[in-house]
KOLPAFI-780173 format. One record per residue (C-alpha): x, y, z. Coordinates in Angstrom, 1 decimal. Layout:
# residues N
> xx, yy, zz
> X, Y, Z
...
# end
This chain:
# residues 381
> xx, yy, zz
> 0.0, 0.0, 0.0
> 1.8, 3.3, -0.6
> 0.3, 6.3, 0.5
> 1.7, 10.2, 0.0
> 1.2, 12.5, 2.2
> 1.1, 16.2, 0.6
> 1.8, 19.6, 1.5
> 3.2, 18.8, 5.5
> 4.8, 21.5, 7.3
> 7.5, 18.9, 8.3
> 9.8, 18.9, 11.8
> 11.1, 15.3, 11.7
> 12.4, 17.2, 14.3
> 14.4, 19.3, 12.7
> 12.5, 21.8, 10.5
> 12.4, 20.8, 6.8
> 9.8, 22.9, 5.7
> 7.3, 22.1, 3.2
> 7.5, 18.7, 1.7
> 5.8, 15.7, 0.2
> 5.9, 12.4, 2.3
> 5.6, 9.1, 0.4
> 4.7, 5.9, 2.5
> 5.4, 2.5, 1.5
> 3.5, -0.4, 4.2
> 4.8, 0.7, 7.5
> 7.9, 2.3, 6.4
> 8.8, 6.1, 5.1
> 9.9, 5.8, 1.5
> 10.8, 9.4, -0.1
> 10.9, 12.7, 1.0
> 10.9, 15.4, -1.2
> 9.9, 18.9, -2.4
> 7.2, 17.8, -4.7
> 5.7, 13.9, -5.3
> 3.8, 13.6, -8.4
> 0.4, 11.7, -7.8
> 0.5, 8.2, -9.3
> -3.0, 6.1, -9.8
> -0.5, 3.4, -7.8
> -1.1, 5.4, -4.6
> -3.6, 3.6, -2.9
> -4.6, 7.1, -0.4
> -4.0, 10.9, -1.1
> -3.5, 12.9, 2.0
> -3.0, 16.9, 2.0
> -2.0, 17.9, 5.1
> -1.9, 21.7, 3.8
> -1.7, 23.9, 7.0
> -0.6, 21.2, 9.3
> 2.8, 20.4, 11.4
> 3.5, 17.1, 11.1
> 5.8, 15.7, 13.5
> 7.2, 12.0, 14.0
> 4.5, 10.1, 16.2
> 4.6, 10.6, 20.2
> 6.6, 8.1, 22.2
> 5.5, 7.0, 25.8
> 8.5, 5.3, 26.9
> 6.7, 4.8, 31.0
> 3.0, 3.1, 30.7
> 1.2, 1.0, 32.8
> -0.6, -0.7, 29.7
> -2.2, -3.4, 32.1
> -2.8, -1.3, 34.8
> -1.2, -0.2, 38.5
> -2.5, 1.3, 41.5
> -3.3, -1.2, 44.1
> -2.0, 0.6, 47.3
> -5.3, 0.8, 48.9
> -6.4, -2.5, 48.4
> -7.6, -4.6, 45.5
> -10.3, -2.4, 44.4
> -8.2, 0.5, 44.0
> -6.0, -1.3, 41.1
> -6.0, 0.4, 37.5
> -7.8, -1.6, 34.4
> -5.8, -2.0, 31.3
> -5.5, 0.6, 28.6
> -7.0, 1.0, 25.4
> -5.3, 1.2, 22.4
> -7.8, 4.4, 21.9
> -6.5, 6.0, 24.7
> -2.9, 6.0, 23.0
> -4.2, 7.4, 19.4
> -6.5, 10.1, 20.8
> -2.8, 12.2, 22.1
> -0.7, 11.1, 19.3
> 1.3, 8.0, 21.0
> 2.3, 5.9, 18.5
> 4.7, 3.8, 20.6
> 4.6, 3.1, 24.6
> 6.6, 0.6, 26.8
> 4.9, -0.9, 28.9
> 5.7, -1.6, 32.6
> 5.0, -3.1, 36.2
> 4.8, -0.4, 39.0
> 5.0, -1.3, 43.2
> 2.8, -4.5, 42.5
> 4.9, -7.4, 40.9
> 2.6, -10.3, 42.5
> -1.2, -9.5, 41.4
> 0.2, -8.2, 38.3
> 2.3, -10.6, 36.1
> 5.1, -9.6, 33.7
> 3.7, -12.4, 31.5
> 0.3, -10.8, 31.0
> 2.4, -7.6, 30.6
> 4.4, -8.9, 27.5
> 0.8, -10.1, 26.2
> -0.2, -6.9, 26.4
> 2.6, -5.4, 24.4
> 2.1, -8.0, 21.6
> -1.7, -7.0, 22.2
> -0.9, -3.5, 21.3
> 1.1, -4.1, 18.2
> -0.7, -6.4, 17.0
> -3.7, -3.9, 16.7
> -1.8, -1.4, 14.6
> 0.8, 0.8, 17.3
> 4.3, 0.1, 18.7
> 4.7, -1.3, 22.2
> 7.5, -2.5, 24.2
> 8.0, -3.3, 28.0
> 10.6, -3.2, 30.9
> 10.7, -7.0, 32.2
> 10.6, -6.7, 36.3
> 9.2, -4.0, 39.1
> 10.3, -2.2, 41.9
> 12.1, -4.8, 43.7
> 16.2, -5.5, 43.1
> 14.8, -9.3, 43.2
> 13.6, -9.3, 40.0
> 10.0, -11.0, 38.5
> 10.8, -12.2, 34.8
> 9.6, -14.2, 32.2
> 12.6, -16.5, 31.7
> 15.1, -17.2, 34.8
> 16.3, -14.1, 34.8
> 17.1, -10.6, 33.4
> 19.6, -11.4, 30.8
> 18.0, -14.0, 29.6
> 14.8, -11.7, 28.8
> 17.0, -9.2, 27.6
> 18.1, -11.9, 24.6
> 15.2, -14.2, 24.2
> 12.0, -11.9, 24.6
> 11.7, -9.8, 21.6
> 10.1, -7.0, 23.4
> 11.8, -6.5, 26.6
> 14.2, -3.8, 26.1
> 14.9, -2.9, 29.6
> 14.3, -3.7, 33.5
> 12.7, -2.1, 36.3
> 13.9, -1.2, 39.4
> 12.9, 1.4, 42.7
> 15.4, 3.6, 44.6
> 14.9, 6.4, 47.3
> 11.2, 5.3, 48.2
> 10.1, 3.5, 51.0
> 8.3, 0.9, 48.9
> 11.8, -0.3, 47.1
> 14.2, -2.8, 48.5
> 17.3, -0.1, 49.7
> 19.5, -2.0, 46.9
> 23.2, -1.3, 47.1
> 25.4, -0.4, 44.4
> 26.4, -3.6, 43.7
> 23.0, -4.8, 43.2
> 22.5, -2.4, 41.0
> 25.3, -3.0, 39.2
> 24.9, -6.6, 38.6
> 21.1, -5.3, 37.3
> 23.0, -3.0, 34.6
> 25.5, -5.7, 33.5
> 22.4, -8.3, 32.5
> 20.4, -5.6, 31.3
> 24.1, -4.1, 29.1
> 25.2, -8.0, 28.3
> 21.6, -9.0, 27.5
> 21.1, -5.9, 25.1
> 24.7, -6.7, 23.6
> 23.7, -10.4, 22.5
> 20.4, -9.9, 21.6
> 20.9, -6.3, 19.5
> 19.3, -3.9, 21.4
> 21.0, -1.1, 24.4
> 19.6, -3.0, 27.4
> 18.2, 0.0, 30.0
> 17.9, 0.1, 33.5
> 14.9, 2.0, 34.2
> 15.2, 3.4, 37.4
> 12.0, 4.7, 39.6
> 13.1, 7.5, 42.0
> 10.9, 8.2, 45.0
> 11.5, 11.3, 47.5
> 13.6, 9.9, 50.0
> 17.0, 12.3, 50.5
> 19.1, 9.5, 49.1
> 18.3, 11.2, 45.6
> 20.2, 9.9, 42.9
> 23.4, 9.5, 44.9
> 23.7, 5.6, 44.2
> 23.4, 6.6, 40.5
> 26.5, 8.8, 40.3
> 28.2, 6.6, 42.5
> 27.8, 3.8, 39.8
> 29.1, 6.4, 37.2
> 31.9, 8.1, 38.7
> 33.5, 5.2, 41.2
> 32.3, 2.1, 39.4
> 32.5, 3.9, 35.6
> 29.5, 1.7, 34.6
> 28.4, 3.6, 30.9
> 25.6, 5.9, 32.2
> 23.7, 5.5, 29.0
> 22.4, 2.2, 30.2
> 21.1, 4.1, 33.1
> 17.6, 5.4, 32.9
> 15.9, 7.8, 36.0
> 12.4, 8.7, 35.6
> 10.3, 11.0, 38.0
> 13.2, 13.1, 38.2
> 11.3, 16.5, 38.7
> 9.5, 14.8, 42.2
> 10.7, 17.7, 44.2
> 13.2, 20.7, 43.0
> 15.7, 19.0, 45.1
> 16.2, 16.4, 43.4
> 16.0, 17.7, 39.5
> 18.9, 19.9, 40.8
> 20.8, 16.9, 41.6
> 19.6, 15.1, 38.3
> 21.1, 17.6, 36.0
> 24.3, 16.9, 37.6
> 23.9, 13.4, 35.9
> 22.2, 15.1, 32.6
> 25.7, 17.2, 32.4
> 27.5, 13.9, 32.5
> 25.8, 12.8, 29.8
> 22.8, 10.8, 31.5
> 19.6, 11.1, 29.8
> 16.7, 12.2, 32.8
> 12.9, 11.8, 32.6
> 10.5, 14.2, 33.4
> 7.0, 12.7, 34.5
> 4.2, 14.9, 32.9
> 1.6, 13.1, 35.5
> 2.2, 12.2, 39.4
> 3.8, 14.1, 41.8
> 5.5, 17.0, 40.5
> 7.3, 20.4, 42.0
> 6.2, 22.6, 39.3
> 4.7, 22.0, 35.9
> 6.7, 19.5, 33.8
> 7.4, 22.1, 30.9
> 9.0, 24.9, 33.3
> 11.1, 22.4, 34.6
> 12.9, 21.9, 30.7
> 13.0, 26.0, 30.7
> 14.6, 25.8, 34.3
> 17.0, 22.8, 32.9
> 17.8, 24.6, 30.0
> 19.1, 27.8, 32.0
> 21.4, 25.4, 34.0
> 23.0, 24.5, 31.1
> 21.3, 21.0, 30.6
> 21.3, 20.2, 26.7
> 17.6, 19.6, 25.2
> 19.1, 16.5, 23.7
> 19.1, 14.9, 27.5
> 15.7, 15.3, 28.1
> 12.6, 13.4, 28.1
> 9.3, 13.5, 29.2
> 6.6, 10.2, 30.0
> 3.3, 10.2, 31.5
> 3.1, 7.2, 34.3
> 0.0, 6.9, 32.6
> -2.7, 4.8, 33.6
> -1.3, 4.9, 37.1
> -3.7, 4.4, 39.9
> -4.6, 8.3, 41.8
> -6.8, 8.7, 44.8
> -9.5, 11.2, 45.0
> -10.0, 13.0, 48.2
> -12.0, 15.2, 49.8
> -11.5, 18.1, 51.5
> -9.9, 17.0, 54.8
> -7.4, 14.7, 52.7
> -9.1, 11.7, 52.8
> -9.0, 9.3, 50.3
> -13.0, 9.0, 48.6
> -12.6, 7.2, 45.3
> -9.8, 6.3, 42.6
> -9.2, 7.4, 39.2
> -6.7, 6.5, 36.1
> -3.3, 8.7, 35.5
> -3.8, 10.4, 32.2
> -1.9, 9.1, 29.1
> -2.0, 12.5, 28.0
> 0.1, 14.6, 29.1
> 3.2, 14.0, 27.5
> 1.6, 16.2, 24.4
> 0.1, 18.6, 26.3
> 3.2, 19.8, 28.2
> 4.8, 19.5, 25.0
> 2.1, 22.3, 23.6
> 2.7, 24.2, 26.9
> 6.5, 23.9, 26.2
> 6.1, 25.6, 22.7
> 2.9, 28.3, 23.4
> 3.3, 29.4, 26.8
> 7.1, 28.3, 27.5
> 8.2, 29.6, 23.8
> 10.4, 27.0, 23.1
> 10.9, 26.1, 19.2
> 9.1, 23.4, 18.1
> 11.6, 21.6, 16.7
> 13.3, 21.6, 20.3
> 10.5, 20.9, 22.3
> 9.0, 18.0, 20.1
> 12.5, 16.3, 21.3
> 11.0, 15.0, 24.4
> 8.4, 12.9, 22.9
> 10.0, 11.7, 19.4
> 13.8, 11.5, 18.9
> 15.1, 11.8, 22.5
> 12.9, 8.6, 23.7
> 14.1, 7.3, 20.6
> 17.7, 7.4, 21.9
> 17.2, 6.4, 25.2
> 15.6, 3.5, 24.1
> 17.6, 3.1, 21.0
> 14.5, 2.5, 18.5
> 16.4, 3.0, 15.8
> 13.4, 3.0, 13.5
> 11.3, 5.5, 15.5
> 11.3, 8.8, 16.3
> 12.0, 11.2, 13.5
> 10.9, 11.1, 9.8
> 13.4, 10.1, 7.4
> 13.3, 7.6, 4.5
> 13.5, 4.5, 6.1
> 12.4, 4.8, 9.3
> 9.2, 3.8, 10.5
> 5.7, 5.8, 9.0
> 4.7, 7.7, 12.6
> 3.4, 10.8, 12.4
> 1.1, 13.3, 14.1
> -0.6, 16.2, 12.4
> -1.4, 19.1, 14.4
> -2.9, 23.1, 13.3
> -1.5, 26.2, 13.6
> -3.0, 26.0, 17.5
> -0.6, 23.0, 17.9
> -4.0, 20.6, 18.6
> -3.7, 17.0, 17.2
> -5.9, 16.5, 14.5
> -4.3, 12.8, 12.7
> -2.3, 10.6, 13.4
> -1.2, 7.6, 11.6
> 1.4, 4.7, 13.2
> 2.9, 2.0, 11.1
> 1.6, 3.8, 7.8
> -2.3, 3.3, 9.0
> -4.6, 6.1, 9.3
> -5.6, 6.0, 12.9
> -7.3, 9.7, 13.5
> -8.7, 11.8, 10.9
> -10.1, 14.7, 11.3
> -10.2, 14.4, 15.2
> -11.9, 11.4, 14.7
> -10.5, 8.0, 16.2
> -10.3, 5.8, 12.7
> -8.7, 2.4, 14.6
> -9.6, 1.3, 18.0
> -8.9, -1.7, 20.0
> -11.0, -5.0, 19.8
> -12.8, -4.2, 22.8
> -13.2, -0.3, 22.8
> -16.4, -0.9, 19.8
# end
């Protein structure tokens, strides 16, 4: 099936102006100035007007759900792959949160291969919060080389839920997760939740300046939790770490003034990403504080603090559309995802001069026109 896509206002992220896209299957085929209609092309779309950017990546999910802390009731469903179109994500990873008992890694990987199979991208991060790990196979490195979509592992420091691991513990984490990813083709992360707890990140830079373990198999998320510890993140940002910024959760100040802030300090855009912790479980409260129902995370928020980030923050576009597209891409080394060039994989979102999504199509299928939801998941109908 090819399809051309006419007329785009194109940052793949870097601004290439006006050009003509031609689609081929899933994959990105030509890029040019001007593509001549053929009667081979099975669909004709003009996207006159309209940014089109590579397609959002989620790289922190909870596909089949989290939450759980007060009490079975309070645990998250799954997701829906209309959940994902409807703010542009084309390709999530998947992963367990404090709960690696009630919820299974192996119904996690299902629901990756669930998720692709029904038109997006999905990967996962094989374990949870605890240094003793919950996999598929006997162990980490073994996941890392025989499941196809484990590209990572999980793991919890400076919270009270997480097992206190040591460096060492760590470390022997990040050599399956660095030898897994060397045998089996991929980078191998280790994808590190970071509570409150005045510990910080300390471990981390321990592990890169004592133990000289490559930091770019090191992966911190929830980094802007308190301003405290952002300040100490970019300290690992400037020695070449890549830090995540959760758009939902707990948060010291809105996700997008934390890039400006970083930015100021000197922090390259290039070492920045943002995820959403979608899905999540949240209490509602009342009042006094107390807790009177539950509700999902939103999935998101990763594009709307990427809209803040360009309209109220007046960063570039083609900066800001980093954190969601080619920076995840690195981290995660997708080598196929994450910008538009000929070859790499058909992602894209269209959005209007107001920056608000109106299509998106992943894996060369149309999956929003117009605003309107085209694919949905088996069950959403």
């Amino acid at each position: 099936m090819l399809t051309l896509i006419k007329n785009a206002n194109v940052y793949a992220p870097q601004h290439l102006g006006t050009k003509d896209i031609l689609v081929g299957g899933e994959k990105i085929l030509a890029i040019e100035d001007n593509i001549e209609p053929h009667s081979t092309f099975t669909k004709i779309i003009d996207a006159k007007g309209k940014v089109v950017t590579p397609g959002f990546i989620d790289q922190h999910v909870h596909i089949i759900g989290a939450g759980g802390k007060h009490g079975y009731a309070s645990m998250t469903p799954e997701i829906m792959l209309g959940e994902f179109v409807a703010c542009g994500s084309t390709t999530v990873v998947g992963l367990l949160g404090t709960d690696g008992t009630a919820r299974s890694v192996k119904t996690l990987y299902a629901k990756t291969k669930a998720l692709t199979d029904e038109g997006m991208s999905a990967y996962m991060f094989t374990s949870y919060f605890s240094i003793d790990p919950v996999t598929i196979t006997s162990n980490i490195q073994d996941d890392m080389v025989f499941i196809d979509k484990v590209i990572g592992c999980k793991v919890a420091i400076s919270d009270e839920r997480s097992s206190y691991p040591t460096a060492q513990e760590l470390l022997k984490h990040l050599r399956e997760v660095r030898v897994g990813g060397q045998i089996a083709g991929k980078k191998g992360i280790l994808h590190i939740h970071l509570g409150k707890m005045s510990s910080q990140i300390d471990i981390l830079l321990e592990i890169v300046k004592k133990y000289e373990f490559p930091i770019e198999n090191i992966s911190p998320t929830h980094v802007g939790r308190t301003k405290s510890l952002f300040d100490q993140s970019l300290e690992f940002a400037k020695l070449g770490g890549m830090i995540d910024i959760t758009t939902g959760g707990t948060k010291y100040t809105d996700p997008y003034k934390s890039v400006l802030y970083a930015l100021e300090q000197g922090v390259s855009i290039d070492q920045l990403t943002f995820s959403s912790d979608g899905n999540a479980g949240l209490g509602k409260t009342d009042e006094t504080g107390k807790v009177i129902g539950f509700k999902k995370a939103p999935v998101n928020l990763n594009y709307e603090q990427f809209r803040a980030l360009v309209k109220d923050g007046g960063l570039p576009i083609d900066q800001a559309v980093k954190l969601i597209t080619s920076n995840p891409a690195k981290n995660l080394a997708l080598k196929q995802k994450g910008t538009i060039g000929v070859g790499f994989d058909a992602d894209f979102c269209f959005l209007d001069d107001d920056l608000t999504l109106t299509d998106v199509i992943a894996r060369g299928k149309v999956m929003m026109a117009d605003k309107e939801i085209i694919v949905k998941g088996n069950f959403e109908h």
